[in-house]
C-alpha positions, -999 to 999 in steps of 0.1 A, spaced: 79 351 446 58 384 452 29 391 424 7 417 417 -27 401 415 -53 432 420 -67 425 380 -65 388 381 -82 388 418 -110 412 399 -113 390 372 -112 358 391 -134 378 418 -161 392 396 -165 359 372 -162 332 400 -189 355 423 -209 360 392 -212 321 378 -227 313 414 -251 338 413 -261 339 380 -265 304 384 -289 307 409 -307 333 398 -309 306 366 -324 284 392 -348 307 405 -359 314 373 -355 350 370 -328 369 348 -293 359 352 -286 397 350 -296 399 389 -276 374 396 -245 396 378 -255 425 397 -254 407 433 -223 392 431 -213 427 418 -226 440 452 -207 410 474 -172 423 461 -180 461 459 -168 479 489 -199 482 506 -202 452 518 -176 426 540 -152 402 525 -131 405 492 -131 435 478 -125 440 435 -109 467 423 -133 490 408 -114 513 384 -106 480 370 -138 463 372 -148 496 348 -123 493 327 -128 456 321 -169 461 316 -158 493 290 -139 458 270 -173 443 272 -190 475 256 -167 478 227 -171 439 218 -211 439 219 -210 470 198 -187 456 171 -208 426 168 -240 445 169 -223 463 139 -211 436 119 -250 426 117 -260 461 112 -260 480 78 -250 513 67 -285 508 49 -300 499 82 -294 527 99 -298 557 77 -331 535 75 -343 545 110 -334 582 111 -362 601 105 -377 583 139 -345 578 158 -328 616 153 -353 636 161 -374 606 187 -338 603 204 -336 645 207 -375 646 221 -371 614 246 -337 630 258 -355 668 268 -379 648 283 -359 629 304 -339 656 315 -373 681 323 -384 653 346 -350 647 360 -341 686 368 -375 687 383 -368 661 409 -334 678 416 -348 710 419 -378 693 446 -345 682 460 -330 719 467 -302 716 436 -289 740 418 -302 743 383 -268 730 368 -267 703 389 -307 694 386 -299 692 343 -273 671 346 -288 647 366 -316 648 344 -295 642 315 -278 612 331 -308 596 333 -316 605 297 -293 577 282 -300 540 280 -270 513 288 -259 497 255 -252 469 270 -284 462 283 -305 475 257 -284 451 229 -286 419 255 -323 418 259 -328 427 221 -302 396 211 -318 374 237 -351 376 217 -335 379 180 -351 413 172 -316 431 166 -318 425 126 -361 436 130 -376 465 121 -382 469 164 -343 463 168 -333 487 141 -352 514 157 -339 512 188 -305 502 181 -304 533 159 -317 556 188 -289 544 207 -264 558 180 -282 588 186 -283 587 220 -244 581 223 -235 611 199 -257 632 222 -241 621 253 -206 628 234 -216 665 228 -225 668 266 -190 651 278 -168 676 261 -198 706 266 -199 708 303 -161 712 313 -166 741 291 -195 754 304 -186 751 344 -148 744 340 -118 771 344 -120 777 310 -162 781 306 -156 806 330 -135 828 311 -142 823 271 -185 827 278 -206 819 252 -176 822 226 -160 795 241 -190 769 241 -197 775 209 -163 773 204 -162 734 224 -193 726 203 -177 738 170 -146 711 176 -167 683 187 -190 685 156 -160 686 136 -138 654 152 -174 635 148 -178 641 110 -139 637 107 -146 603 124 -173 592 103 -154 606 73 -125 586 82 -143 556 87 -161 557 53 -132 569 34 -99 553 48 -111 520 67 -140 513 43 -109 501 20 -83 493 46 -102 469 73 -119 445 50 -87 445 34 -65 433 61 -92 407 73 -94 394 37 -56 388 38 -54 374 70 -82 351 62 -68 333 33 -34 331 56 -53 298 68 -48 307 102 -79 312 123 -56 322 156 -45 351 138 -78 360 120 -90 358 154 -69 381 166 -70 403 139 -106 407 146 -98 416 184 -73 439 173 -96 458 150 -127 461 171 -106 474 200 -81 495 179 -106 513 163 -127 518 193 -94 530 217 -85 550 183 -116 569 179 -120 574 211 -84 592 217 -81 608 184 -116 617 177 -129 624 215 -158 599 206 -169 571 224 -154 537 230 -186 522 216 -191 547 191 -160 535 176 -167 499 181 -195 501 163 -186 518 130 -160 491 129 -182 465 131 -207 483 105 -176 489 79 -169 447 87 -204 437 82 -204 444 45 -178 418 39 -183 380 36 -165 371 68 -189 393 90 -203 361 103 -171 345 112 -160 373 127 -188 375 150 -182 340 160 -146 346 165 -156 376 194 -186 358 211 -173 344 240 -151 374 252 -182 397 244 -203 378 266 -176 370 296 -165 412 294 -204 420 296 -213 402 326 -180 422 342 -197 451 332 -227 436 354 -207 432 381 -188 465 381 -224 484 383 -228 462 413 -197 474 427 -206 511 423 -239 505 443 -244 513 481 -271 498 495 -276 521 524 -292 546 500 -320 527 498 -328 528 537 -316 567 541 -335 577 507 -360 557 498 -382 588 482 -356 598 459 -343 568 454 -383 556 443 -386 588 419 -353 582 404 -365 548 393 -400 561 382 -384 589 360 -361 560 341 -385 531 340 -421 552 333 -410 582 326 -387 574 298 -407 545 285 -440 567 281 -424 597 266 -405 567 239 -438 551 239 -456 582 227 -432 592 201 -430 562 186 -461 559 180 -467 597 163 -445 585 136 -469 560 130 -455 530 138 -473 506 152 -476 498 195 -456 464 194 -424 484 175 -435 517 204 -436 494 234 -402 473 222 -383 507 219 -402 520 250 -391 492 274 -355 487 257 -345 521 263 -361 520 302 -325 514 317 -292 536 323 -255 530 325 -225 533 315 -230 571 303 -249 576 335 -218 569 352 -193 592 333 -216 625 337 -225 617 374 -187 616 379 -175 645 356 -202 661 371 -192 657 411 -158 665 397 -170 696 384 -186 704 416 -220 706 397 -240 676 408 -237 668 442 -224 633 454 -261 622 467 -273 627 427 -241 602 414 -259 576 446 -292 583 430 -278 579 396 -264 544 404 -295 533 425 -314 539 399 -292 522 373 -289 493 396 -327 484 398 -339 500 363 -312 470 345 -330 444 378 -367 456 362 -357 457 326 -355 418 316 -392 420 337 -402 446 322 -388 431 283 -410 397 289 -444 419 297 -442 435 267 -435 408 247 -460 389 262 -482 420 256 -476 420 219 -482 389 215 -523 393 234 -527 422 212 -518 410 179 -527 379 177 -535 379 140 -498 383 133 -480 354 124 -449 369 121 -415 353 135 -386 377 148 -368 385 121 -384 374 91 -389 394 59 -412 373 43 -450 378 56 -469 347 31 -460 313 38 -440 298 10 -448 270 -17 -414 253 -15 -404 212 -25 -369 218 -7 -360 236 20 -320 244 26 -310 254 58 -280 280 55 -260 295 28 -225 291 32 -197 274 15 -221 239 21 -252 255 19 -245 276 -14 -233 250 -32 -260 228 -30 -279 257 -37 -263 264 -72 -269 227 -81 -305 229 -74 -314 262 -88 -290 257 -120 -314 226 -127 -345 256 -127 -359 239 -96 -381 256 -66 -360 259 -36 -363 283 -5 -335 290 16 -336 299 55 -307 320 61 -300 351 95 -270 365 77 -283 391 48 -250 389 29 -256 351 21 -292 359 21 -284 382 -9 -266 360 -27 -294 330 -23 -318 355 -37 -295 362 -67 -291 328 -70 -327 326 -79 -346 310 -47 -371 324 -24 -354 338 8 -365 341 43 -343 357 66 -347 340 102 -334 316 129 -342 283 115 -345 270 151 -378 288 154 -410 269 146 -426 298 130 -397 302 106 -398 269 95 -435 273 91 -429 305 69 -406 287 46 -434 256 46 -417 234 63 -455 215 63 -457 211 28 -420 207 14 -409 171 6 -368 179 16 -352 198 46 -321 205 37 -295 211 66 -264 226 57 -252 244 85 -219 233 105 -233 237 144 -248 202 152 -270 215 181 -290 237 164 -291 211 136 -307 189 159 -332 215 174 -342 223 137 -344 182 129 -366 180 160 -389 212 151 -395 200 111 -401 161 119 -430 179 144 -448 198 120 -441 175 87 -438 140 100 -437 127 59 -404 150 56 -373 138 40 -347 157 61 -308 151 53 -283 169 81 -249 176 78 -225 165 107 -188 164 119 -186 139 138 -200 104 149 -218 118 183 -234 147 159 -248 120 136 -262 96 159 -279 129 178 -294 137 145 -310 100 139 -321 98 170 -342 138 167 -353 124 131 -328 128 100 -332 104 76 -297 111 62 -270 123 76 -242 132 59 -205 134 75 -179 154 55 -148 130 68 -165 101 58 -173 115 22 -144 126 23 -122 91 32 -144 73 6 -139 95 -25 -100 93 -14 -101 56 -8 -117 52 -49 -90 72 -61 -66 52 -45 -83 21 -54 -84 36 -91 -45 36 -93 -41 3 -81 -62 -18 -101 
């Protein structure tokens, strides 16, 4: 029986290729992100042996881009970004001219056209969201004042990029040719109109309509369909905005997300999309491998070397600087700085509208993926300096990723999560007017701790310097009230460390979480089923005597 296996061979291809050598790349102890990239190279078409589909290798990593944006959404505010934009708007703008000057210079060294020297410059402008949001989530600083910046300079990046897409058919297509200046201003009226009819749309309509529908399917009881209702909405809305609206996939993806994130199942829902996001965004790895010919690097190595310097110092000194003349301080400049040294997926769509248009010639779309290709190799490098850096040059700061509280706290008990377990326990001891602080990463719950009336400090409670900021060393109870029984264990293992007198009482699911849990240093452990058994077994015992 014939079968048409071209996207299952690219899937199979692209994750099987990539688990070996991410895996040893893992073993080598460098990023798994080269590893990605390799394998991406071993089933591109520059190279012997199986050879992936690319169209669908990109269409698959596009999947990838709309998932990491909805979940960077669902943790990101309204209130968050509108937060950033007097640094992000116009720092955006600047780094973007910038980038571009440098870029049309090189093009110009190389004998271009001035058409074709902008846009490459503005292709290596833009910084690849998926890179930028792994390295940020790899180090918890999305939800920090470092990650809001530069996540919201992304936003601004991608509406930027958005104009451009729909600007330069106008300006070197047909139809630029005949409507002039009338008609670009014409292109540019339109787009600026679909974008705030998007936004309106999303504030207005699915504000009231998405939370909705995942309320409802929620209390259906079923989690395959709450699942898939999740899916459904992320990639609907993304596919939606970006056919009715002309903006981007990830635009779209994220304002979803965003308009999710103010509900009480934001955290479910990100839960829910994990694993896809993070199998779809190493395809998106491996498709960037694809694209990549590694002859250019032997026929030229010059421009090939400036490209790379124009995205990695380039970019990263002119973020650097701006950052830093709105006064904030060099650890927040040099996390933007090296989070936005990268390109990608945008890259790609205005090197190939621009070959298409005949503007850029095909040796700037090689450039334009060499230098994506080792600018995402450097950037995990590059990440690790800098943090490494900030933490040489401030070494006064105390200050854990992601937590809002600067003084250590006072506390008796310590609770570990706010959810359904978490809050309850929560109510009990506060409605008794007794201290408590509460370690909680999702702000909704952390919202309603803090109305609640205990202290709140909004971390991951796997992190020594968390617990420390709560006072893990002086409390007499750790509280653990969270459902996942490995980072349970990590936390039981961290508090017995710095408070060996601690009375620390877990929560578990099952027999192999509670004797993990003994063994790191709980000295109760409670298991809902068996609770649960021995209430019922009373009961039942009631009736019968």
């Amino acid at each position: 029986m014939p079968h048409d296996t071209t996207l299952i061979g690219t899937v199979v291809a692209g994750l099987g290729v990539a688990f070996l050598m991410g895996a040893l790349a893992h073993r080598l102890k460098i990023s798994p992100i080269a590893g990605y990239l390799l394998a991406g190279i071993l089933v591109g078409p520059f190279t012997p042996g199986f050879v992936a589909d690319t169209g669908l290798a990109m269409q698959l990593a596009e999947i990838g881009v709309i998932l990491l944006m909805f979940g960077v959404g669902l943790h990101f505010s309204l209130k968050d970004l509108l937060s950033v934009r007097k640094i992000a708007v116009p720092g955006a703008i600047a780094q973007i001219a910038v980038a571009t000057a440098l870029g049309m210079m090189l093009g110009l060294w190389l004998g271009w056209s001035v058409e074709g020297s902008a846009v490459f410059g503005l292709a290596l402008s833009v910084a690849s969201t998926v890179v930028l949001l792994r390295a940020l989530q790899a180090r918890d600083m999305v939800e920090t004042e470092k990650g809001r910046i530069a996540v919201g300079w992304l936003i601004v990046e991608d509406l930027v990029m958005v104009l451009a897409l729909v600007l330069l058919p106008a300006m070197f297509g047909d139809r630029g040719d005949e409507g002039g200046s009338a008609g670009l201003l014409q292109s540019a009226g339109i787009v600026l109109v679909k974008v705030v009819g998007f936004v309106a749309f999303m504030f207005v309509i699915a504000r009231r309509v998405l939370p909705w529908v995942l309320h409802w399917v929620a209390h259906s009881g079923s989690r395959e369909l709450f699942r898939l209702a999740v899916l459904a909405i992320a990639l609907g809305v993304a596919f939606g905005a970006a056919i009715i609206f002309d903006v981007s996939f990830a635009l779209g993806a994220f304002f979803a997300g965003m308009i999710l994130g103010e509900t009480q199942l934001s955290r479910r829902a990100a839960e829910e999309t994990l694993p896809l996001r993070d199998a779809f965004a190493v395809l998106f790895f491996v498709s960037v491998g694809m694209l990549f010919d590694p002859k250019v690097l032997i026929e030229q190595p010059g421009p090939v070397l400036a490209t790379v310097a124009i995205i990695v110092v380039g970019k990263s000194v002119a973020a650097y600087a701006l950052v830093r003349a709105f006064g904030h301080n060099s650890g927040t400049a040099l996390t933007v700085s090296v989070s936005l040294a990268q390109i990608g997926e945008f890259s790609f769509i205005l090197a190939g509208l621009g070959v298409g248009l005949k503007v850029l010639p095909e040796t700037g779309r090689d450039l334009i993926l060499a230098g994506s290709l080792l600018s995402i190799l450097f950037n995990p490098i590059l990440f690790s300096l800098a943090v490494k850096r900030m933490r040489s040059d401030e070494p006064e700061e105390v200050e854990a990723e992601g937590v809002d509280t600067p003084a250590p706290c006072n506390a008796g008990v310590v609770l570990i999560g706010y959810g359904r377990v978490g809050s309850h326990i929560g109510s009990l001891i506060c409605g008794r007017g007794e201290g408590l602080t509460v370690i909680e990463d999702q702000k909704d719950m952390a919202a309603s701790a803090t109305a609640a009336g205990a202290t709140v400090i909004i971390g991951d409670a796997t992190k020594e310097s968390v617990l420390r900021q709560a006072g893990i060393d002086t409390a007499a109870t750790l509280l653990i009230a969270i459902p996942e029984g490995v980072e349970a264990g990590a936390i039981v293992r961290r508090a017995r460390a710095i408070n060996p007198k601690l009375v620390i009482v877990a929560r578990a699911h099952s027999d192999e979480e509670v004797d993990d849990l003994v063994r790191r240093g709980a000295d109760h452990v409670v298991m809902a089923e068996r609770v649960t058994a021995s209430r019922m077994a009373e009961r039942a015992m009631l009736t019968l005597a």
